[in-house]
C-alpha positions as CSV (number, residue, x, y, z in Angstrom):
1,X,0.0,0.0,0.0
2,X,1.2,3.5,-0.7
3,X,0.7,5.0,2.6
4,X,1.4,8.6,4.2
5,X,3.4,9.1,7.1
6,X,2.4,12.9,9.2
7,X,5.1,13.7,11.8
8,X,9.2,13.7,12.0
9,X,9.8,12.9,15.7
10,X,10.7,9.6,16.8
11,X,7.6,8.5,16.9
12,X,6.8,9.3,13.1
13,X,9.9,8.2,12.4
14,X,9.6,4.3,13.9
15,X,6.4,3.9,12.3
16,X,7.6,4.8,8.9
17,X,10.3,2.6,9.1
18,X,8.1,-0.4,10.3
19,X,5.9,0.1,7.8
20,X,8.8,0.3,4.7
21,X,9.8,-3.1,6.5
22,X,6.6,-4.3,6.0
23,X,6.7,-3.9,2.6
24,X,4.6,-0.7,2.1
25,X,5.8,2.6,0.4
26,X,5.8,4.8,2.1
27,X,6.1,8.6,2.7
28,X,6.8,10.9,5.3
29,X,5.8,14.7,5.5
30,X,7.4,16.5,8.3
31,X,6.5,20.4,8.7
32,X,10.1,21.6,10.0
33,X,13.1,19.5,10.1
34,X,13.0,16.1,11.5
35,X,13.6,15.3,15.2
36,X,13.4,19.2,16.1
37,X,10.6,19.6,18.2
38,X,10.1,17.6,21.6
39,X,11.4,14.5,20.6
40,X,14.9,16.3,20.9
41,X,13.7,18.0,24.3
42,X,13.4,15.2,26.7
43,X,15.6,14.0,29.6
44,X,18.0,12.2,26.9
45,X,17.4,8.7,29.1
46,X,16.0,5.4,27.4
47,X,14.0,4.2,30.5
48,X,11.6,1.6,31.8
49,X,10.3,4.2,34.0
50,X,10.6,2.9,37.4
51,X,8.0,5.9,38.8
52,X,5.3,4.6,36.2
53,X,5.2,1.3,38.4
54,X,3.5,3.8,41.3
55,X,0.6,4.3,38.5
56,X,0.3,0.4,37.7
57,X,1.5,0.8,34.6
58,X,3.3,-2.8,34.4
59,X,2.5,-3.5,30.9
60,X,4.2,-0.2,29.8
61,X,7.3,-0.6,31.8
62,X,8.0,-4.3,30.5
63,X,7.8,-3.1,27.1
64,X,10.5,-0.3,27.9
65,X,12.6,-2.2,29.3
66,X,12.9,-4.9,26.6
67,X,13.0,-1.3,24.2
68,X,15.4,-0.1,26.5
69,X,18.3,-3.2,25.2
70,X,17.3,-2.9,21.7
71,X,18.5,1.1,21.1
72,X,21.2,0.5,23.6
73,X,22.8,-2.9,21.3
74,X,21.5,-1.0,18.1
75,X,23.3,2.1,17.8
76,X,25.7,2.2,21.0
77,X,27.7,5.0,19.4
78,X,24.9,7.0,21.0
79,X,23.5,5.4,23.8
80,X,25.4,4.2,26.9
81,X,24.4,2.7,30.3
82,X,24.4,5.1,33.0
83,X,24.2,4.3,36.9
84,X,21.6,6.2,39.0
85,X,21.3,6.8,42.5
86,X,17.7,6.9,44.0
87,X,19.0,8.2,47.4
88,X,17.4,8.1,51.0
89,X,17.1,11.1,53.6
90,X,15.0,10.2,57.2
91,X,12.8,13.0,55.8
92,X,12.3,11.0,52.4
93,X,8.2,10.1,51.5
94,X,8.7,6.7,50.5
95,X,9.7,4.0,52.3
96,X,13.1,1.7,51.7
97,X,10.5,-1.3,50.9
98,X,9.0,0.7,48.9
99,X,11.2,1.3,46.5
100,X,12.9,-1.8,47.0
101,X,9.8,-3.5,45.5
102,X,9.6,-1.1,42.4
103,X,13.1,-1.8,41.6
104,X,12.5,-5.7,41.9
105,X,9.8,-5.4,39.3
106,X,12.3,-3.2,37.5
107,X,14.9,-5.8,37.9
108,X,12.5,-9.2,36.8
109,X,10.6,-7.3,34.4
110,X,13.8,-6.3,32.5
111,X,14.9,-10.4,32.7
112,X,17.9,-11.0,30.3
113,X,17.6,-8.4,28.7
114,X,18.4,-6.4,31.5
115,X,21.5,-3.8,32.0
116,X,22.5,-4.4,35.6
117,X,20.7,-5.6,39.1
118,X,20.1,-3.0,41.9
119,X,21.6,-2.8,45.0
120,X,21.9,-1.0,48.1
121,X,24.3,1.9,49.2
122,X,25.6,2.7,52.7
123,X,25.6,6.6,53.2
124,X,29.0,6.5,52.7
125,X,29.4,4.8,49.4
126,X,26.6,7.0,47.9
127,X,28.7,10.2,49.1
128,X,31.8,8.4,47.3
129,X,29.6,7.7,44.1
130,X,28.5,11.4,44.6
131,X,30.5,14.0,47.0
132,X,28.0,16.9,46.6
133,X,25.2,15.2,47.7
134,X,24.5,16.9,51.3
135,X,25.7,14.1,53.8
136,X,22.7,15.3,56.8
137,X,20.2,12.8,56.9
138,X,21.6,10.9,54.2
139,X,21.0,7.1,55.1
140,X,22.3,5.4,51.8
141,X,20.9,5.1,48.2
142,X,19.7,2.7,45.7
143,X,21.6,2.2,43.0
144,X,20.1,0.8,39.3
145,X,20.9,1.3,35.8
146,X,19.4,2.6,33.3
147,X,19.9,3.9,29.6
148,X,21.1,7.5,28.1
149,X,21.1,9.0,24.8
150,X,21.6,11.7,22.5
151,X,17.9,12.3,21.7
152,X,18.3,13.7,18.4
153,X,21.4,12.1,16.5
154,X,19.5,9.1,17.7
155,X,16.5,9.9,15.9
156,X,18.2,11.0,13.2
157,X,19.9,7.6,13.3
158,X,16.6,6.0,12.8
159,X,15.9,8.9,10.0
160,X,18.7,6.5,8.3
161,X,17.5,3.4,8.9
162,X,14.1,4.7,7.2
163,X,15.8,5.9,4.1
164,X,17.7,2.7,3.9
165,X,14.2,0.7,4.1
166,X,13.3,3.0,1.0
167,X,10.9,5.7,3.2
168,X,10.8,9.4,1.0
169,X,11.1,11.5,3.4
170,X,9.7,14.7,2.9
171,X,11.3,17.8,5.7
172,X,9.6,21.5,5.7
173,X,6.3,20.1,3.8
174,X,3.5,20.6,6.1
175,X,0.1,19.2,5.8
176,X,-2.8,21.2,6.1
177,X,-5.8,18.9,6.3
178,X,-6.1,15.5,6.8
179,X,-9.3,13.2,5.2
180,X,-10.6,10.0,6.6
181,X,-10.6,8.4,3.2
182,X,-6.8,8.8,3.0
183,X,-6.2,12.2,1.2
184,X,-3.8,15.1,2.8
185,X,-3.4,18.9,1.2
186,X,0.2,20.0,1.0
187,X,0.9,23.5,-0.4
188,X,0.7,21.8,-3.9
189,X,-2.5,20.5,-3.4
190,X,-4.8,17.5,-2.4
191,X,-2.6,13.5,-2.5
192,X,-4.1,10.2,-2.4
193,X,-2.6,7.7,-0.5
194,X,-4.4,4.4,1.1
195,X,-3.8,4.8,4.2
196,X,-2.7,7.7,6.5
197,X,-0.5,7.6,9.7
198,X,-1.2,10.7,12.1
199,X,1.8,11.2,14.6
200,X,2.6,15.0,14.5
201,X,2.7,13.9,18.7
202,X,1.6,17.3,20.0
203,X,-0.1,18.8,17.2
204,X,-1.8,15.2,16.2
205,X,-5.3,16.5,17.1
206,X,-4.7,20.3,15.9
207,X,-4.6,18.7,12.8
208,X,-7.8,16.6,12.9
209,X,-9.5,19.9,14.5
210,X,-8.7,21.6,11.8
211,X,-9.9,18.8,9.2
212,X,-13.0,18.9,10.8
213,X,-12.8,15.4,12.3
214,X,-13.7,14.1,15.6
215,X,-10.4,14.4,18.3
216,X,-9.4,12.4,20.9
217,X,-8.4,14.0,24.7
218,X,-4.8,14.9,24.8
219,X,-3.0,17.1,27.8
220,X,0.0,19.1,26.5
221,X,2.6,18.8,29.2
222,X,5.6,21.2,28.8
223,X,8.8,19.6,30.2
224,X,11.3,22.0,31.1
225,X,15.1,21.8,31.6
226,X,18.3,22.7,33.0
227,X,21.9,22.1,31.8
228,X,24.7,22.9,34.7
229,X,28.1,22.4,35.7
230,X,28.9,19.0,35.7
231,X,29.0,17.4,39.3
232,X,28.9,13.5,39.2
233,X,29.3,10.5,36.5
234,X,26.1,9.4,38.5
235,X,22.7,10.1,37.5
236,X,20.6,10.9,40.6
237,X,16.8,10.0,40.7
238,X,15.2,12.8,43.3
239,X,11.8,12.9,45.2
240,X,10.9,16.7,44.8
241,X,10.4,18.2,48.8
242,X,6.9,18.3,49.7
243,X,5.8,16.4,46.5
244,X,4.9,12.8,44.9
245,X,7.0,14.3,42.1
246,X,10.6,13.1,40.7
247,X,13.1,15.2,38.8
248,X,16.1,13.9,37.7
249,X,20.2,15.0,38.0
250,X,22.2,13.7,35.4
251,X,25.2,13.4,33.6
252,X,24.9,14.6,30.1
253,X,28.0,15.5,27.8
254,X,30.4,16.9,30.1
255,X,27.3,18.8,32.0
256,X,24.3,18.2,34.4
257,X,21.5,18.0,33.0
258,X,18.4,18.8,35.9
259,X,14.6,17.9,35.0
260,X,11.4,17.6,34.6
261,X,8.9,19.9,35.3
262,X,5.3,18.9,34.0
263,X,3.3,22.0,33.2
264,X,-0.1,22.8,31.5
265,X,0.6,24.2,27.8
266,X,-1.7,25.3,24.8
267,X,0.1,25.1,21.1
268,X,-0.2,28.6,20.3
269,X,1.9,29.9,24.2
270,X,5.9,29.7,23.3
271,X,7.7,26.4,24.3
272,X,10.4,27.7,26.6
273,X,11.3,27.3,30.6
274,X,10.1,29.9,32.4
275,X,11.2,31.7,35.5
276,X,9.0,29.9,38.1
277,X,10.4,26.2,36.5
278,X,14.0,27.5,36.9
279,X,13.7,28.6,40.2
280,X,11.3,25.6,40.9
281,X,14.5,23.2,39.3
282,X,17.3,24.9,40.9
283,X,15.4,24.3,44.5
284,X,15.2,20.8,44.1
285,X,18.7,21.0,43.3
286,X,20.0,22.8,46.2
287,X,17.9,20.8,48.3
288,X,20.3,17.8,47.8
289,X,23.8,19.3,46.6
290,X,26.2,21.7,47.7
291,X,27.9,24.4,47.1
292,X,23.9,25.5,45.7
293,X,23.6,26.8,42.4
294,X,21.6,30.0,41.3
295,X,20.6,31.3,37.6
296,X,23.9,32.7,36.9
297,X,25.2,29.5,36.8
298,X,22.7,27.8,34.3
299,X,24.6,27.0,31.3
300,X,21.5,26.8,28.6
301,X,17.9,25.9,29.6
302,X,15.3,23.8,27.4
303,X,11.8,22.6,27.1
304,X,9.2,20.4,24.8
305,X,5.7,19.4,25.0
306,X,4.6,15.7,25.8
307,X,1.5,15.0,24.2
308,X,-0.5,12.8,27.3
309,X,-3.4,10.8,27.0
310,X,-5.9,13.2,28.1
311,X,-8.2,12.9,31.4
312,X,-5.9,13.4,34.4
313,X,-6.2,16.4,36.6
314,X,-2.6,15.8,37.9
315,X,-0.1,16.1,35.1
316,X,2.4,14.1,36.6
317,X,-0.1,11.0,36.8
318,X,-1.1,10.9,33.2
319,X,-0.5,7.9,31.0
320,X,2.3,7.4,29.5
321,X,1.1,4.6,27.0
322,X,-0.2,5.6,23.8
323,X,-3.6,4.7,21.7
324,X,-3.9,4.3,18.1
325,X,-7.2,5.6,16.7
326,X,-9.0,4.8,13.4
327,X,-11.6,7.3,11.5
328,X,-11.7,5.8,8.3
329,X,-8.6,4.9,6.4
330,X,-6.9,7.8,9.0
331,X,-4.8,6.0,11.8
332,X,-4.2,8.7,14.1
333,X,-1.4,8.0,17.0
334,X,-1.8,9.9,20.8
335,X,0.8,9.5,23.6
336,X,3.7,7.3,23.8
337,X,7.2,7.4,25.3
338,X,10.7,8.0,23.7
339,X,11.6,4.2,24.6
340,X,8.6,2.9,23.4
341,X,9.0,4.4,19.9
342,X,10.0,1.2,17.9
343,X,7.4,-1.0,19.5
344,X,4.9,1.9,18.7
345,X,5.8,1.6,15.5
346,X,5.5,-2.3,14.9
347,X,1.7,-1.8,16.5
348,X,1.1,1.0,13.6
349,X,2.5,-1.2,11.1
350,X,0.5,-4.5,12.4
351,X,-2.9,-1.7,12.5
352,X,-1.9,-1.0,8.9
353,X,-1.8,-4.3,7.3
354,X,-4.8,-5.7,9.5
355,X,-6.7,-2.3,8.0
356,X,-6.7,-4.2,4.2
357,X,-10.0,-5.1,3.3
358,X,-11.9,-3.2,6.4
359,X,-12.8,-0.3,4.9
């Protein structure tokens, strides 16, 4: 089938290149450049997601973790394994056990394909791990593994696998409209195609609302963050004071890299971090490390918008599995994590091909 791909982020990306390896041809229309909205803004790690097990979501975490191997063994010119610390204060609102369970699951769920088993930290082996961590209260950490990446060389990595599968991809060509029987309108006017894939991520639904066709809910979540001095080859896993909330310290290309926030965003407010996430980031921060940091020390600052599956009131308790959504001959693709993206993209593909001879 000749089929149309909407959306150069990772997500777009894995699907088009499923779908060439399926043996459909297949195009991909990308309104900027490829991998240069939030799919090159996000906290660089390829994760299971050990705080998504808090939310039940087991069968999302499995599916990360086995993800997790594959783009580590596949293109480990950009990916590495990277050691985290989860550590422990007598203030801290979870319990030892508890994490100690969600790091089990971590730990079986991952099975052989995992990276490295957990263990335990005395205070003074987490301080050697990390010396800036303040040392009051501190009664030992966790320590697990996890994945890093360069977000966008990666995707752009997977930009060449697509080529090589024989994808046309098609940069700074938006679409305009979308049609359930399979048509889109570029600049140059209406195409047919049998089948269209919808994963512009954040702007998926803009683009059906504006093709007057029905939308699904989606919350726009901006994720800000911070790049500073470097401090520690550990990452550090953090509970924000106060909150149910992690944020994450971590080594990133000779830098720290400090984030998340999760904040409410419309399409049409600028994408950037604003004053109240840097302070709110630089307090966690100086909340665990010394000497403390303030804004004249932040080297360069960053932000995207996750597209959530819509619903929650609390943004940091929204799904972070993803839907795929048929109106016609239109497949349209809501949520989903960075990890996740290949085994997105063999669901799209598997949607595709089921699709023949339905409508």
């Amino acid at each position: 089938m000749r089929i149309a791909v909407i959306g150069g982020g990772i997500n777009g990306l894995s699907s088009a290149w499923q779908l060439a390896l399926a043996g459909h041809e297949v195009s991909l229309f990308e309104r900027d450049s490829l991998m240069q909205a939030t799919s090159s803004a996000s906290s660089k790690l390829l994760h299971g997601g050990l705080r998504y097990l808090e939310q039940g979501e087991f069968r999302l975490v499995r599916e990360a973790l086995q993800e997790r191997r594959w783009w580590l063994k596949k293109a480990p010119q950009l990916t590495r394994r990277l050691p985290i610390l989860y550590p422990f204060y007598q203030d801290s609102r979870r319990a030892r056990w508890q994490l100690k369970i969600g790091l089990w699951l971590y730990d079986a769920f991952a099975g052989r394909k995992g990276i490295g088993r957990h263990r335990w930290l005395t205070a003074e082996q987490a301080l050697r791990c990390s010396p800036q961590l303040k040392a009051e209260g501190l009664t030992g950490a966790y320590l697990f593994f996890d994945g890093q990446m360069d977000d966008q060389k990666l995707g752009l990595w997977m930009a060449q696998q697509c080529t090589k599968a024989g994808v046309a991809l098609f940069e700074h060509n938006p679409v305009l409209q979308v049609a359930a029987d399979a048509r889109l309108l570029l600049h140059s006017g209406w195409q047919q195609f049998d089948r269209l894939v919808n994963v512009a991520g954040p702007w998926s639904q803009q683009l059906l609302k504006q093709s007057g066709l029905a939308q699904q809910p989606l919350d726009l979540v901006r994720g800000s963050h911070l790049l500073l001095p470097p401090i520690s080859r550990y990452g550090h896993m953090l509970e924000v004071p106060g909150e149910a909330r992690i944020v994450f310290v971590l080594p990133y290309q000779g830098k720290t890299l400090l984030g998340t926030t999760e904040v409410r965003q419309q399409l049409d407010e600028p994408i950037q971090c604003s004053a109240a996430e840097r302070d709110y980031l630089l307090a966690v921060y100086n909340h665990y490390f010394q000497p403390a940091c303030d804004s004249a020390a932040v080297l360069a600052d960053f932000a995207g918008v996750r597209p959530l599956l819509g619903g929650t009131a609390n943004a940091s308790k929204a799904s972070r599995e993803y839907q795929l959504n048929w109106q016609g001959r239109l497949l349209t693709v809501s949520g989903g994590k960075w990890t996740t993206a290949r085994a997105l993209g063999q669901q799209v593909s598997q949607q595709v091909t089921q699709s023949v001879g339905k409508s």
